[in-house]
N, C-alpha and C positions, 0 to 999 in steps of 0.2 A: 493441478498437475504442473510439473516442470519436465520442460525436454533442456540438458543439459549434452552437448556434443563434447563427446569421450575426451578428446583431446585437451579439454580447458582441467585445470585442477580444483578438483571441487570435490566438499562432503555436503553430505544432508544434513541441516541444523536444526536441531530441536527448537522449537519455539514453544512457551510458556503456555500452559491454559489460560484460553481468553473470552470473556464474557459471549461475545456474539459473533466475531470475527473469525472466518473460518480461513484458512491459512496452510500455507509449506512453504519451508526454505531451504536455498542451498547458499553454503559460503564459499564463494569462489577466492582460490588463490592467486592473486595478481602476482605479475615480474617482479614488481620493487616489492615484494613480499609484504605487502597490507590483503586485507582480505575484504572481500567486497558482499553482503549480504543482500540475494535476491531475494524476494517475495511475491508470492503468486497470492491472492486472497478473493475474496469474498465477501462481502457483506451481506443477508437475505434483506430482502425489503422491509419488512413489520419490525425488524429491532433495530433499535436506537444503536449507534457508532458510539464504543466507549470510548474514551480519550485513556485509559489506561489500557484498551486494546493497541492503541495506537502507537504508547510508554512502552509497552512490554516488545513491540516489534522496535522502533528507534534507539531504543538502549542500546540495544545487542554491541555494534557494531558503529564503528564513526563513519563507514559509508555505507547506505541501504537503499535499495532499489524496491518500491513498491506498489505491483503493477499489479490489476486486475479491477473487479467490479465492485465497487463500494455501495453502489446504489447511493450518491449524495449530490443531490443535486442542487446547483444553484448560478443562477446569472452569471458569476463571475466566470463559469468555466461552459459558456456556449449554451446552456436551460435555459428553456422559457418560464420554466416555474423555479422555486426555493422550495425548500424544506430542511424539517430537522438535521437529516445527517448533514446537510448542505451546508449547511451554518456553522456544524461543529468543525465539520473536517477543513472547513477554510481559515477558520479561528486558531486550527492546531498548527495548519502550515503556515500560517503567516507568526504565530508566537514560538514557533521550534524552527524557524528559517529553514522550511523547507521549500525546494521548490515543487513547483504541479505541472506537469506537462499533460495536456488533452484534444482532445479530437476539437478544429475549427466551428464543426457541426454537428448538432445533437446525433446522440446515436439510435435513441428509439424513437418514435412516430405513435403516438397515437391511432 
């Protein structure tokens, strides 16, 4: 879900069927009239992060915002452990120049 406050100019953007990645967006209308693609998402734990789930959202739009729980963990971003999706999803932002912004300290405990 997206809470979107009335005032900002925005539609709801369809986004592509995607392998595992479950997903909504909105394109918001910036001043200097570019348009700015939010993403709310998801990833379930037991599938694998497709790298063309990841194509079909950064396409869209030359700026993209996308925030939510990917379930991919790995050292670089504050885990104590690595794993699969960990690995992909750092691969894809470090070779598509994106950047990762995250929490200092893990967010689940054991």
């Amino acid at each position: 879900m997206l809470l979107v406050r009335c005032n900002l100019r925005h539609d709801a953007f369809r986004l592509p069927k995607m392998t595992g990645l479950e997903a909504t967006a909105v394109s918001l209308q910036l001043r200097n009239l570019n348009q700015l693609l939010f993403v709310s998402a998801y990833q379930p734990p037991p599938v694998s992060i497709a790298q063309s789930d990841l194509d079909a959202i950064f396409s869209q739009h030359n700026a993209v915002i996308l925030a939510g729980d990917l379930n991919s963990k790995h050292m670089a971003w504050s885990n104590i452990s690595v794993k699969k999706n960990g690995i992909t999803l750092l691969f894809y932002c470090l070779n598509n120049s994106i950047t990762m912004t995250y929490p200092d300290q893990p967010t689940h405990f054991p």
